[in-house]
C-alpha positions as CSV (number, residue, x, y, z in Angstrom):
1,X,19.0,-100.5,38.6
2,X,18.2,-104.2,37.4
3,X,17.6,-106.3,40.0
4,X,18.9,-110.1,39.7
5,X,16.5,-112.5,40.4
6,X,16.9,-116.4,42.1
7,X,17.4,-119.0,39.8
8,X,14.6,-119.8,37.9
9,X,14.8,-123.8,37.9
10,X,18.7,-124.1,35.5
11,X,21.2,-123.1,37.9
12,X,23.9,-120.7,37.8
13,X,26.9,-123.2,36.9
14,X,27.8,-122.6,33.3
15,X,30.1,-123.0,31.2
16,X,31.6,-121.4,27.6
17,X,29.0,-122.0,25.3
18,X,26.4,-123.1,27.4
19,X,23.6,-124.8,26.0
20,X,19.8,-123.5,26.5
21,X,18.0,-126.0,28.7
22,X,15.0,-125.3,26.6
23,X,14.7,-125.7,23.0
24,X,12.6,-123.1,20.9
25,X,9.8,-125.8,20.6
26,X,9.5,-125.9,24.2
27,X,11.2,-129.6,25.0
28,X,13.9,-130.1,27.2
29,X,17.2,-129.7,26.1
30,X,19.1,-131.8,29.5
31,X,20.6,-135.2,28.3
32,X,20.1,-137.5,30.7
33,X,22.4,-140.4,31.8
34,X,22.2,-142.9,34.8
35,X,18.1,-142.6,34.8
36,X,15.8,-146.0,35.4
37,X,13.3,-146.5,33.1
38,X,10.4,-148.1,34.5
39,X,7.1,-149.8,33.4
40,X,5.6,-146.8,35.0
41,X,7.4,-144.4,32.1
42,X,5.6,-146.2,29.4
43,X,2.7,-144.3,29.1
44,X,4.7,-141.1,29.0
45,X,7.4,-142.4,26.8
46,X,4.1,-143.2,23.8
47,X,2.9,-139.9,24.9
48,X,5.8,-137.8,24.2
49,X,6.6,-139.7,20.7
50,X,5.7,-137.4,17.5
51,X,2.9,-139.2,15.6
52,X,4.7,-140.6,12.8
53,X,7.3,-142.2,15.5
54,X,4.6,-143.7,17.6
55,X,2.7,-145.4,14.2
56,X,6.5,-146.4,13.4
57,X,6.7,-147.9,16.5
58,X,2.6,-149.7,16.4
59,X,4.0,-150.9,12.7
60,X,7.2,-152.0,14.1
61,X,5.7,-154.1,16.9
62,X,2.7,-155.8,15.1
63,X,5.0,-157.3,12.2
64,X,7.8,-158.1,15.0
65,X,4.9,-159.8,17.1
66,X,3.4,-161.9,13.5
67,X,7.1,-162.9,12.6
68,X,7.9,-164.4,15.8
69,X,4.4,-166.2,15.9
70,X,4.6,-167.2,12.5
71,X,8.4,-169.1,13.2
72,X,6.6,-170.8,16.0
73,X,3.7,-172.2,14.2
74,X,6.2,-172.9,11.5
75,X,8.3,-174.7,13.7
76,X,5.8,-176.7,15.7
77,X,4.5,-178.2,12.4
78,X,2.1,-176.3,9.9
79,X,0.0,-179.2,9.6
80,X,-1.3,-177.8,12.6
81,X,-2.8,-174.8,10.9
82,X,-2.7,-175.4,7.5
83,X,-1.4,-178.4,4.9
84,X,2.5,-177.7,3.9
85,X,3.0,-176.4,0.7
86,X,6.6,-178.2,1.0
87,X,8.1,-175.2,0.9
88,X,9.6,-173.7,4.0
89,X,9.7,-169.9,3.2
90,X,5.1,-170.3,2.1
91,X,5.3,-172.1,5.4
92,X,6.1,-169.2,7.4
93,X,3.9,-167.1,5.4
94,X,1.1,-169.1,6.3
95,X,1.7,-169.3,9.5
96,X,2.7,-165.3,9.5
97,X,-0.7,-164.5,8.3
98,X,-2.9,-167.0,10.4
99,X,-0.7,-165.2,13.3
100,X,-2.1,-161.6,12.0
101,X,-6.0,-163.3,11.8
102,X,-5.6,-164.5,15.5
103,X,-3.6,-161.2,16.8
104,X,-6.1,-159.1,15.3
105,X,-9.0,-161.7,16.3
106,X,-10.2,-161.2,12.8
107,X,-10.6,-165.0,11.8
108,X,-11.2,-165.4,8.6
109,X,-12.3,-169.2,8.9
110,X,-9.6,-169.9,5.9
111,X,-7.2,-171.4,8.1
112,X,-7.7,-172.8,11.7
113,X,-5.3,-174.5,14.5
114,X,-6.3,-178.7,14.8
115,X,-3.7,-179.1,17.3
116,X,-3.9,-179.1,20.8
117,X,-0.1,-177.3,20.6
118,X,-1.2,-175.1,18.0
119,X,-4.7,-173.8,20.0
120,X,-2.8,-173.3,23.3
121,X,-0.5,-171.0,21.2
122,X,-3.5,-169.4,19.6
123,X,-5.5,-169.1,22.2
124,X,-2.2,-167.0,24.4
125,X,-1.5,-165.1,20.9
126,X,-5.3,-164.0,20.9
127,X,-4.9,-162.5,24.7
128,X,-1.6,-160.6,23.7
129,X,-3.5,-159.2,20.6
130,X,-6.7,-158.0,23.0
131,X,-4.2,-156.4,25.5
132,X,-1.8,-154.9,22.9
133,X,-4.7,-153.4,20.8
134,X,-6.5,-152.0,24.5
135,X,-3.2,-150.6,25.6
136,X,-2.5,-148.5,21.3
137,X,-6.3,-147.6,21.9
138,X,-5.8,-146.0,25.5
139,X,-2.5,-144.5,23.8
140,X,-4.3,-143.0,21.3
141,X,-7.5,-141.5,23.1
142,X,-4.4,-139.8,25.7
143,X,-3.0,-138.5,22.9
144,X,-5.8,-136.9,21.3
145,X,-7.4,-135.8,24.6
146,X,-4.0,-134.7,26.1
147,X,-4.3,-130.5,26.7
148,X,-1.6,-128.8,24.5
149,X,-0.8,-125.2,23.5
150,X,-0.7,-124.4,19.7
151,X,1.2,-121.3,20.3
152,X,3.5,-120.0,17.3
153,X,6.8,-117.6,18.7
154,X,8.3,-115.6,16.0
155,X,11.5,-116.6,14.7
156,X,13.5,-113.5,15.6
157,X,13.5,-111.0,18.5
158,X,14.0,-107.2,17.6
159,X,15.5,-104.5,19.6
160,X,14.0,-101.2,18.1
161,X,13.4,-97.7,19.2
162,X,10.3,-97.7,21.5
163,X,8.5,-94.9,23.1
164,X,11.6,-92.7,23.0
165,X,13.7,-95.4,24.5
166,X,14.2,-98.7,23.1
167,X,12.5,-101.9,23.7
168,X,13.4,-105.8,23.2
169,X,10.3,-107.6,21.6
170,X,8.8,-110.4,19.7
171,X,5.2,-112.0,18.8
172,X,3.0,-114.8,19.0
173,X,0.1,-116.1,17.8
174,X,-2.5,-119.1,18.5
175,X,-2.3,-121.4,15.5
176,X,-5.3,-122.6,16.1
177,X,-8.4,-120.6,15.2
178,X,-10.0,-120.6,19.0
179,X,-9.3,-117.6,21.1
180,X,-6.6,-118.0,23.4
181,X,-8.2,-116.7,27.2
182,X,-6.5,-114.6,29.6
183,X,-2.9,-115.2,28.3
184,X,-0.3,-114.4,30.9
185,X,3.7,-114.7,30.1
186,X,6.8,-114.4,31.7
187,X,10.0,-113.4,30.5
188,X,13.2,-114.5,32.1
189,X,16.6,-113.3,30.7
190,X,19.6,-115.7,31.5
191,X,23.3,-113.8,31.3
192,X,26.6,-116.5,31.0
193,X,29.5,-114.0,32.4
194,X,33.0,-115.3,33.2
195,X,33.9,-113.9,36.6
196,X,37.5,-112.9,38.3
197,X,38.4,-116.9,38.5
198,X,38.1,-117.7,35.4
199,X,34.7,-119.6,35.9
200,X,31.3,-119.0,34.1
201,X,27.9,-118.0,35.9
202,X,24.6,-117.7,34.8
203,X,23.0,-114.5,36.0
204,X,19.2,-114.4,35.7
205,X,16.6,-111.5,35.3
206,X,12.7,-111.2,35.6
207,X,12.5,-108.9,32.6
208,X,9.5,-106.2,33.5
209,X,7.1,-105.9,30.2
210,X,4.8,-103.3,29.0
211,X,2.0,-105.5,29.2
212,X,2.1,-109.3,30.5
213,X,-1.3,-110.2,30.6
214,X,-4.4,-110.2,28.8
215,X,-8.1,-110.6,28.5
216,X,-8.1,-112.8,25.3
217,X,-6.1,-112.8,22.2
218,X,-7.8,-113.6,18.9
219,X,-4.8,-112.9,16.4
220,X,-1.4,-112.2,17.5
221,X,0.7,-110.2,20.8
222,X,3.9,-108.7,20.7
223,X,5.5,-109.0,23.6
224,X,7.2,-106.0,24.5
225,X,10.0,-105.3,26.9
226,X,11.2,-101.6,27.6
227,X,14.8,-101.0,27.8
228,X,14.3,-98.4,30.5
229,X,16.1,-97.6,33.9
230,X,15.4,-100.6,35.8
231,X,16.6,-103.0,32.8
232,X,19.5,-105.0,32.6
233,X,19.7,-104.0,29.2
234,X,20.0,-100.7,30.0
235,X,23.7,-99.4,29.7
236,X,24.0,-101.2,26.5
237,X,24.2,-100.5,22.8
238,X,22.1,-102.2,20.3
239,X,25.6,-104.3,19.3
240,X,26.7,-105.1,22.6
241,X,23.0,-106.5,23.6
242,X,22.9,-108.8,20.0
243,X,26.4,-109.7,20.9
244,X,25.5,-111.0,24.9
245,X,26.0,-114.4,25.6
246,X,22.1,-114.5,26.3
247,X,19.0,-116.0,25.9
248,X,15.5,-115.6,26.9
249,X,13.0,-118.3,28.5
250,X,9.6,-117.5,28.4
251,X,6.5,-119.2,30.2
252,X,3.3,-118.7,28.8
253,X,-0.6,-120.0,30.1
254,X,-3.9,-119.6,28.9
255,X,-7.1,-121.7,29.0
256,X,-7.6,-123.3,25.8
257,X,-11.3,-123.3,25.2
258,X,-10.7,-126.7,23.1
259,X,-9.8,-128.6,26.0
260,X,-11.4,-126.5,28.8
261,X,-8.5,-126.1,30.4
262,X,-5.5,-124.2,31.5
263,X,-2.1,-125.3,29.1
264,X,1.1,-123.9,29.1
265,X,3.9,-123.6,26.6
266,X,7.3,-123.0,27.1
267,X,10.2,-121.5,24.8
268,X,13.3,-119.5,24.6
269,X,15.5,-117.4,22.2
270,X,19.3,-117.0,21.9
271,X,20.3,-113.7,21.6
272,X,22.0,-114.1,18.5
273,X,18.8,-113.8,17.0
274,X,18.1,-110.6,17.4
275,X,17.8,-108.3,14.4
276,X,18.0,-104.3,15.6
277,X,16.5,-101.2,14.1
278,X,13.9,-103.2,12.2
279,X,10.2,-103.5,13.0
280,X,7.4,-105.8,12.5
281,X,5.4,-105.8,9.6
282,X,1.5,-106.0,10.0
283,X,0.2,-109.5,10.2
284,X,-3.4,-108.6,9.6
285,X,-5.5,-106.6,7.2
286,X,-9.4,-106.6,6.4
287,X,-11.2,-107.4,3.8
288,X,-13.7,-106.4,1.8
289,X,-16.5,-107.5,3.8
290,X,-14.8,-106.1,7.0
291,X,-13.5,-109.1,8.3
292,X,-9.9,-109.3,10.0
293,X,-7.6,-111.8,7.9
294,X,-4.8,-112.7,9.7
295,X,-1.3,-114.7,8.0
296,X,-0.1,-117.0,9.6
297,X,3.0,-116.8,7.5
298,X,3.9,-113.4,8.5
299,X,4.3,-113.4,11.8
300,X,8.4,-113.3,11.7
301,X,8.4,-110.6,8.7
302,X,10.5,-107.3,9.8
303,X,10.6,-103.9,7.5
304,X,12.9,-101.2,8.6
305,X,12.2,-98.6,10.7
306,X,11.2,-95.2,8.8
């Protein structure tokens, strides 16, 4: 008999057509409304960007920051800087790319402030520029130094005959080339039921797997649960488990020899991706020297059962 477990951190209020709280690439799937952003959430706001997002931004900010200098020095006189060309729009470019020199405290001698007005507002541009560059180069050593798992989940999930019974399985790999060290996962399965009222739960299970832990891994582990007695699963049909309103949420850790450290990485599956009476197709063959090759690009591939 399958034996519920407590609420695993998304509550058991539901509705039709729930949502997953996490997404397959491990981020949270929660909107959020009403929060306060603080100062204090910059550094994890840069963090969590993607990389072309975060040089967007960098790219973004160091024109905006040369535009609004460059109207200032335009507008206090470019005399100051430079002689006017008597043209407004070269004016601004002038003082636009004197404002890059000073931000960037590059200097190339060509053009320099003779103002008093025009050195104070150097001399405050050239401190924005030494703590703006400080703070990207802090962002970008935690972002390169930040522990993260490189694990790769197989697009699919298969229920498949299994050790005369069935079992519910899929696979991952490190897509990175070190070894992943004493992998451990867990499996939680989340069940949306409408009850007598009318109203949708969320029942939740600690699925029990063949093997949830081990030593290293150096290519790629299916995960396997068995469909036995004491699973949820167990009174079902192949059609009536694709057709759950279900989803898996899986945890898994390692130490990542990279980083020397323990990471973790989160993800999930909806049940509607699961794909019955197939089986996985080998990921890995040798070569002629004897050495394992492994594809990455196989690790979703199915064939059918024989």
């Amino acid at each position: 008999m399958a034996k519920k477990s407590k609420d695993p951190g998304f509550g058991y209020k539901s509705a039709k057509n729930v949502k997953g709280t996490i997404n397959k690439d491990g981020s949270s799937n929660i909107i959020h409304i009403n929060r306060r952003f603080g100062i204090e959430d910059l550094y994890t706001f840069f963090i969590a960007l993607s990389w072309w997002q975060f040089f967007l931004l960098v790219i973004l900010g160091y024109t905006a920051l040369n535009i609004v200098f460059g109207i200032i020095y335009t507008l206090i006189g470019i005399e100051q800087i430079t002689p006017s060309t008597g043209n407004t729009f070269r004016d601004f470019l002038n003082g636009f790319f004197f404002s890059a020199q000073t931000l960037t405290t590059v200097g190339y001698g060509g053009i320099a402030p003779k103002g008093l007005t025009a050195n104070m507002i150097a001399a405050f541009e050239a401190l924005i520029g030494l703590i703006s560059f400080s703070f990207i180069t802090g962002l970008l050593y935690g972002r390169f130094s930040k522990p993260k798992a490189a694990i790769r989940f197989s697009n699919n999930l298969i229920v498949r005959d299994f050790n005369d019974g069935r079992a519910l399985m899929f696979r991952l790999m490190n897509s990175r080339k070190t070894l992943m060290i004493e992998p451990k996962v867990t499996v939680n399965l989340s069940i949306n039921e409408q009850d007598e009222t009318g109203q949708y739960k969320r029942s939740f299970f600690r699925l029990s797997l063949e093997r949830d832990k081990i030593t290293y891994l150096p290519t790629i582990w299916t995960i396997v649960h068995p469909i036995d007695e004491m699973s949820p699963l167990y009174h079902l049909t192949n059609e009536e488990i694709k057709n759950l309103d279900a989803g898996l949420y899986i945890m898994i850790q390692y130490h990542e020899e990279s980083f020397g450290q323990t990471v973790y990485q989160a993800t999930s599956y909806k049940f509607s991706q699961i794909l019955t009476d197939v089986k996985y197709a080998p990921s890995s063959n040798f070569d002629e020297d004897g050495y394992t090759v492994l594809d990455h690009e196989k690790l979703s591939d199915v064939e059918p059962m024989v």
